[in-house]
C-alpha positions as CSV (number, residue, x, y, z in Angstrom):
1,X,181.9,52.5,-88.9
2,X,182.1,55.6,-91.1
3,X,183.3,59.1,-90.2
4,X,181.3,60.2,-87.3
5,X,178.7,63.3,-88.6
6,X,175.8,65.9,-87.8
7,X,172.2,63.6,-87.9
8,X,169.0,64.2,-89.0
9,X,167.2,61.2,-87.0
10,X,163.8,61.7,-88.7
11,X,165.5,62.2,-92.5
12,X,168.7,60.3,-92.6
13,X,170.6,63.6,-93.6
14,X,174.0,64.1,-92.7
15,X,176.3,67.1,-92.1
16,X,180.1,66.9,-91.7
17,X,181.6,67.7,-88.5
18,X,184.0,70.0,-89.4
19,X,181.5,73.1,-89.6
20,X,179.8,74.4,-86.5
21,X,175.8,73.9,-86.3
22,X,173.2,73.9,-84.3
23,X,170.4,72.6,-86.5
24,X,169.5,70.8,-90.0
25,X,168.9,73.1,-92.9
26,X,165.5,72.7,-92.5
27,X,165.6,73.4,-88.9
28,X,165.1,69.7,-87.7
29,X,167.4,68.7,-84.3
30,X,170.2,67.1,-84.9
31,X,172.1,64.1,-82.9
32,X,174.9,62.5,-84.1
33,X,175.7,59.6,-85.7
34,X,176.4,56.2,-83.9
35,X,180.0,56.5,-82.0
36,X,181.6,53.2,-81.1
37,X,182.2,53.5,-77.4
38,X,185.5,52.8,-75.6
39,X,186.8,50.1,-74.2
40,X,188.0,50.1,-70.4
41,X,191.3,50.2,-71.1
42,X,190.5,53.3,-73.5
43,X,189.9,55.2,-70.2
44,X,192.6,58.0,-68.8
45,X,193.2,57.1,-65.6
46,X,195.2,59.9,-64.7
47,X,192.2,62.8,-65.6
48,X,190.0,63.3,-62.5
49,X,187.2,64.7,-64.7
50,X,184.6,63.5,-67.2
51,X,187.5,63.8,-69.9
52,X,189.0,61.1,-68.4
53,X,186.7,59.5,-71.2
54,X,187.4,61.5,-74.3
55,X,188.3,58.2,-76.1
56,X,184.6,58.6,-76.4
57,X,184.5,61.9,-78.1
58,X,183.9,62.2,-81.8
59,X,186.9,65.1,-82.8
60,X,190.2,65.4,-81.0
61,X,189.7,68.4,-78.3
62,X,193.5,69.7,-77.5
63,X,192.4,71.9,-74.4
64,X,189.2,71.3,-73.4
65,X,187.6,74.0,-70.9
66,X,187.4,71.6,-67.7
67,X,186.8,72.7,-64.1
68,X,187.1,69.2,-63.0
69,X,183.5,68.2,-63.7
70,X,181.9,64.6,-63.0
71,X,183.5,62.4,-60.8
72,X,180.5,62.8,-58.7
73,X,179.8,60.9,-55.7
74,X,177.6,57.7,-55.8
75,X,176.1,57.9,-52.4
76,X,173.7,54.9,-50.9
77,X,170.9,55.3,-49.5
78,X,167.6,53.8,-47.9
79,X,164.4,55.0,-49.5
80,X,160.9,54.2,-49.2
81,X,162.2,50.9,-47.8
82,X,164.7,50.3,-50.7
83,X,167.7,50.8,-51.4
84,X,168.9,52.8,-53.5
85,X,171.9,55.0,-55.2
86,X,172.1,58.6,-55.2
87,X,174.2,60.0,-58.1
88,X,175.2,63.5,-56.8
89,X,175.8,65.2,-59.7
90,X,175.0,69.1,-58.5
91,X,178.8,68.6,-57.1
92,X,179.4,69.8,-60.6
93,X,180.9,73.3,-60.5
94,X,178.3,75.5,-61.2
95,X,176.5,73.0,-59.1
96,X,174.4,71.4,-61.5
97,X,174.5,67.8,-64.2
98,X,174.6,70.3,-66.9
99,X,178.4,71.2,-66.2
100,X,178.9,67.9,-68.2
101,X,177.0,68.6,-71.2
102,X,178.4,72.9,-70.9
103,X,182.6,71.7,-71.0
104,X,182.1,69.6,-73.8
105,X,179.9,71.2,-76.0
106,X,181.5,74.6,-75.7
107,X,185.3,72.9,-75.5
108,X,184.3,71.7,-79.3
109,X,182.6,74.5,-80.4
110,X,186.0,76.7,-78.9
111,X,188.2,74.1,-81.1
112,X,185.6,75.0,-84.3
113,X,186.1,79.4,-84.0
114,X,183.2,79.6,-82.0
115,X,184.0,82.7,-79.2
116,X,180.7,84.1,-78.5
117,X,177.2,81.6,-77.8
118,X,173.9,81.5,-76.9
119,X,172.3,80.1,-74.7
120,X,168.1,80.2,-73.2
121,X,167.6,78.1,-69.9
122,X,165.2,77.9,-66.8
123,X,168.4,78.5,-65.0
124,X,170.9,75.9,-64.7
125,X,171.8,75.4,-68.3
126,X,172.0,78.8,-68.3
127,X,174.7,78.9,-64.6
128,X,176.5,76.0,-67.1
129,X,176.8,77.6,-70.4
130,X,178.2,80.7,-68.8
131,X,180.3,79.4,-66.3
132,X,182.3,77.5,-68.3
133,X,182.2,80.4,-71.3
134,X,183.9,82.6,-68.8
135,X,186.7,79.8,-68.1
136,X,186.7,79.2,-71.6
137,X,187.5,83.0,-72.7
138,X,184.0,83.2,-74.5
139,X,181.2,85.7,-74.7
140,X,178.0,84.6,-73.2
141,X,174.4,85.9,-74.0
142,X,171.6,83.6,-71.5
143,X,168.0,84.1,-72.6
144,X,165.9,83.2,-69.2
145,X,162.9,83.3,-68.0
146,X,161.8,86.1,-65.5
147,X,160.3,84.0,-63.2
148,X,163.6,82.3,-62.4
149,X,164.9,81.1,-59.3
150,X,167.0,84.5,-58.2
151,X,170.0,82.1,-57.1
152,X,170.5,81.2,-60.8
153,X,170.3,84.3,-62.6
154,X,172.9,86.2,-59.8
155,X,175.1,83.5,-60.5
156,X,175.0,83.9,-64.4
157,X,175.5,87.9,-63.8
158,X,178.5,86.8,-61.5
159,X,180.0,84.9,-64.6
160,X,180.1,87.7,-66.9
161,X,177.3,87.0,-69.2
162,X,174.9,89.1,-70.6
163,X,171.6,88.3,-69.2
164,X,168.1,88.8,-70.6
165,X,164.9,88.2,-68.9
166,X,162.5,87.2,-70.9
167,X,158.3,87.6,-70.1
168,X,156.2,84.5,-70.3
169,X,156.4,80.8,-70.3
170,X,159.6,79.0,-70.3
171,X,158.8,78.0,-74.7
172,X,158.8,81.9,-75.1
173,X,161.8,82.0,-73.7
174,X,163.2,79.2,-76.1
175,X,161.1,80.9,-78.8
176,X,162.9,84.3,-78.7
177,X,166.6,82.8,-78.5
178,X,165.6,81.0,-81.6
179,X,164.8,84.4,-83.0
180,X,168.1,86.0,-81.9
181,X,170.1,82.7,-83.0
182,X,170.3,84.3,-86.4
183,X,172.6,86.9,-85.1
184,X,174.8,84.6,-81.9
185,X,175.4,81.0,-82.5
186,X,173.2,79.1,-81.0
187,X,175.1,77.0,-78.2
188,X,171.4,75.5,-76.8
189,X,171.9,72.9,-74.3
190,X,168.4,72.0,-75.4
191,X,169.3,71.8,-79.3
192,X,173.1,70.9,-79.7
193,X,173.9,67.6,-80.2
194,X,177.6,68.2,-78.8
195,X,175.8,68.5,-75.4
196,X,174.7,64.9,-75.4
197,X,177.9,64.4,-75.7
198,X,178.4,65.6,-72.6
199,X,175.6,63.9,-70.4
200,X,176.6,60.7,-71.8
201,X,179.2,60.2,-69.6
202,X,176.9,60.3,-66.6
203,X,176.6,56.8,-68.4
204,X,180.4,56.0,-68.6
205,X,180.8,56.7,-64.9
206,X,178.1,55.0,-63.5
207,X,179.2,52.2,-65.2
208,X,182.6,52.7,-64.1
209,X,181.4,53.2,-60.8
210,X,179.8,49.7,-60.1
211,X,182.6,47.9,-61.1
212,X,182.1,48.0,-64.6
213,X,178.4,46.8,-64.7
214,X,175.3,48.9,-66.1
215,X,173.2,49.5,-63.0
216,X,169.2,47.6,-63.4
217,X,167.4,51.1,-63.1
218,X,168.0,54.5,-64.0
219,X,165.3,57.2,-62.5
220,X,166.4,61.1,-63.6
221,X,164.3,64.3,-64.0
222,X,163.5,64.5,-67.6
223,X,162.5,68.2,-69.0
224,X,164.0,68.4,-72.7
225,X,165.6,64.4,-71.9
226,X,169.4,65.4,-72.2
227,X,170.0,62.8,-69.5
228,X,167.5,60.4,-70.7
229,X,169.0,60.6,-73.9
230,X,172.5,61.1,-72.4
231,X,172.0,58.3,-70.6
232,X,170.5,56.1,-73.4
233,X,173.4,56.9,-76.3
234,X,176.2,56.2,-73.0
235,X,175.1,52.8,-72.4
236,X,174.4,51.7,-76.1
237,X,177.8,52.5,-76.9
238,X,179.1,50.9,-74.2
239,X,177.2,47.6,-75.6
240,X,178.4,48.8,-79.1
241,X,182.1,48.0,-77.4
242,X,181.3,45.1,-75.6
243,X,181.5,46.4,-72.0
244,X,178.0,45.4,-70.9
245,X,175.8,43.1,-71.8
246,X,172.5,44.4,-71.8
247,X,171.0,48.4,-70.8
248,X,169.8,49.7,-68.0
249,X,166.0,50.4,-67.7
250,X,165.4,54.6,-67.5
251,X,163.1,56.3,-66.0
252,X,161.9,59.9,-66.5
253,X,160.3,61.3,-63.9
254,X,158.1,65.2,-64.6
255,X,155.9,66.8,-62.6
256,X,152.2,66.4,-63.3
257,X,151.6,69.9,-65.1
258,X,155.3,70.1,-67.0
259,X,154.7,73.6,-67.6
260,X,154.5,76.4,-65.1
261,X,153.6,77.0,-63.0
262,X,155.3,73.9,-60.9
263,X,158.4,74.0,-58.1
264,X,160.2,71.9,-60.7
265,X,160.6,74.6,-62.5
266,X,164.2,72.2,-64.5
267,X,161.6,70.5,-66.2
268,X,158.8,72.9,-67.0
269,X,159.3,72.1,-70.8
270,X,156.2,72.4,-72.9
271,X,157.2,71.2,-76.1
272,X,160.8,69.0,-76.0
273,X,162.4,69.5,-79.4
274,X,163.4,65.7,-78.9
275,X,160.2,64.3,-77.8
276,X,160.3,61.5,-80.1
277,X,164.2,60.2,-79.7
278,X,163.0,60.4,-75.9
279,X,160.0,58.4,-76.2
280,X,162.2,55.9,-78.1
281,X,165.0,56.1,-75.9
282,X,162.5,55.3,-72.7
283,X,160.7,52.2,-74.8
284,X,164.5,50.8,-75.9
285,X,165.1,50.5,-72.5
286,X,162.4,48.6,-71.8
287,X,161.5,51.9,-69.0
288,X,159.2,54.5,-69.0
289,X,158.1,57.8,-67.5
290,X,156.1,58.9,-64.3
291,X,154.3,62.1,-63.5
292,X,154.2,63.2,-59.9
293,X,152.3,66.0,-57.8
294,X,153.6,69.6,-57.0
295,X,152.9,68.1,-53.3
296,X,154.6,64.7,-53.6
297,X,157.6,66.5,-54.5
298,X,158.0,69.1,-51.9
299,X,157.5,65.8,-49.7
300,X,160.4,64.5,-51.5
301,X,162.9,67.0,-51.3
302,X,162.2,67.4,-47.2
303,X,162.6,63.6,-46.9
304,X,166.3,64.0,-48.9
305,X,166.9,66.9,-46.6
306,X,166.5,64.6,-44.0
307,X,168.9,62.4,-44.7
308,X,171.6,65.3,-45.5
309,X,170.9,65.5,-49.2
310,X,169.9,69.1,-50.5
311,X,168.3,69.4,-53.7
312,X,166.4,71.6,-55.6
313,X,162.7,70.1,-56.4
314,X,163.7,69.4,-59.8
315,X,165.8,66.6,-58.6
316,X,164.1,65.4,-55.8
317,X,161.2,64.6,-57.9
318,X,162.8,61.6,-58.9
319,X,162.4,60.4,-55.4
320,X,158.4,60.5,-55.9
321,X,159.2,58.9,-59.0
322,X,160.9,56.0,-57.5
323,X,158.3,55.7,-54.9
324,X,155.3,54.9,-57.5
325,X,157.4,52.8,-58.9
326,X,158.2,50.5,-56.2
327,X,154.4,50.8,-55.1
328,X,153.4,49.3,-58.9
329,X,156.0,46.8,-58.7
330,X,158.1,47.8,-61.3
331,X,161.4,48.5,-59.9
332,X,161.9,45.7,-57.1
333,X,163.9,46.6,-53.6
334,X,167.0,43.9,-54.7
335,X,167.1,45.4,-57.6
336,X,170.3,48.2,-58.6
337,X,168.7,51.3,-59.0
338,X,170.8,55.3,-59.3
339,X,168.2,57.9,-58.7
340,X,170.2,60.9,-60.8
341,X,170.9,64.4,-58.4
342,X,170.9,66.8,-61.0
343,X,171.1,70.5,-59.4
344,X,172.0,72.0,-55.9
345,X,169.1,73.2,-53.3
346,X,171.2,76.3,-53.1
347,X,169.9,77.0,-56.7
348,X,166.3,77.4,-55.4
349,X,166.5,78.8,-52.1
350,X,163.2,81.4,-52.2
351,X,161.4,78.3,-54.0
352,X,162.2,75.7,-50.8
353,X,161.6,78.5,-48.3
354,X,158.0,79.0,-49.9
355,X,157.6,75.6,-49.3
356,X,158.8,75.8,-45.6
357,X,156.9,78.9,-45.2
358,X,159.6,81.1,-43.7
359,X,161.5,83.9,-45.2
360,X,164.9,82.7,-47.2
């Protein structure tokens, strides 16, 4: 396998590693070049964090910025009369799945002279990218929309970043950081391939977590697809390396209307800059995607409550996902299914208490 690189997936173009980018030439999204997995044994056992897998990684990363993300629980449950495994992965730090993609990408970009990123996000991205800039000794400017769940921008202020509210939809948002991009790199959760590098091992660990096995079903909130496509690239190297046999069928659940104005406001993505590699990813995985109601997921999250688990709406929507799916018949009850957790219901606080008409 050659020297891993920078890929343009629609042209074949290649960039070397060794200079930081966020983009083609030509402005095309990049993704990387196929990685050959690690092996089991290739695993640090001694790391309680998701770098416990850097075997994985593509460059060497001497300090990586790590506050102890992934590792997050696996928690069974009984759902719609099936059941099922929750991965909780807002027990990130910053309380959100994006902690994964946030210490990788910026631990590489730290190792490459980066020291001050951008970053444009609905919020948690955002809470990510500047959480782990400030324990990372990097400048952070987050480009967000104003109509923002309050509990996410506080806690970007809190970190130190620079924050800019932006008028609009949540594209104008991603249209303006492009604009400023020319000034700050452009550390885009959304556009860097080094985040995927990140997400993927939400795919390492759930294979470590079931013994070693690829789960049969993987359901997960999909806006731009960094865990669809985390997910995806995870489990094909893993076949790449001969640790499973076959992948696991994904999932992406969106709301109805995946624009605003919609309580899942993590997935209120217009225009995915990776629509196609997601598409791709779903059909190679023999899977596929689901729309659901604003109402069916506020019905959702309340059931999770329930049972003890708070999420935001974002991540209970998978949970209406699921349910379709079980009603078609195309995930079955015996069958091992990990409905993906991605951020905390402390994130949206004024959102659920809308919902439960009373004042947060």
């Amino acid at each position: 396998m050659s020297d891993p690189a920078y890929l343009d997936p629609h042209s074949g173009r290649t960039y070397p590693l060794a200079s930081p980018r966020w983009c083609g030439d030509d402005r095309a999204p990049l993704l990387l070049t196929d990685l050959p997995g690690l092996t089991r044994g290739q695993i640090d056992p001694t790391e309680r964090s998701l770098w416990r897998y850097r075997a994985a990684l593509p460059l060497p990363v001497a300090d990586p910025i790590s506050m102890g993300e992934g590792m997050t629980p696996l928690v069974p449950r009984t759902l719609h009369g099936a059941r099922v495994l929750l991965k909780c992965d807002w027990m990130n730090p910053t309380g959100s799945f994006k902690d994964r993609g946030a210490s990788v990408m910026l631990s590489l970009l730290r190792a490459q002279g980066v020291t001050h990123v951008l970053e444009d996000s609905s919020g948690n991205g955002g809470a990510a990218v500047a959480g782990y800039a400030a324990a990372g000794g990097m400048r952070a400017t987050i480009m967000t929309p104003t109509s923002t769940s309050p509990g996410k921008t506080v806690q970007m202020r809190a970190y130190g970043a620079d924050i800019r509210l932006i008028p609009g939809s949540r594209q104008d948002t991603a249209d303006a950081a492009e604009r400023q991009a020319v000034s700050i790199f452009y550390a885009s959760h959304n556009w860097h391939p080094f985040f995927l590098l990140g997400t993927k091992t939400l795919a390492y660990e759930l294979w470590e977590d079931l013994g070693f096995h690829a789960p049969d079903n993987i359901v997960t909130p999909c806006g731009a697809g960094s865990n669809v496509l985390g997910c995806a690239i995870g489990f094909s190297e893993l076949l790449r390396a001969g640790e499973v046999t076959r992948l696991p069928r994904i999932f992406a659940v969106q709301p109805a209307t995946p624009i605003e104005p919609t309580i899942a406001e993590g997935t209120a993505i217009a225009r995915p800059i990776r629509r196609r590699e997601v598409i791709a990813a779903l059909r190679d995985s023999r899977g596929g995607a689901v729309l659901v109601s604003e109402a069916a997921i506020g019905s959702a999250m309340f059931d999770l409550a329930r049972t003890g688990i708070y999420v935001e709406p974002t991540s209970a929507q998978v949970v209406a996902g699921f349910s379709e799916l079980l009603a078609a018949g195309t995930i079955r009850p015996d069958e091992t299914t990990v409905l993906v957790m991605t951020g905390s219901g402390l994130k949206a606080t004024s959102r659920i208490a809308e919902q439960m008409e009373i004042a947060p």
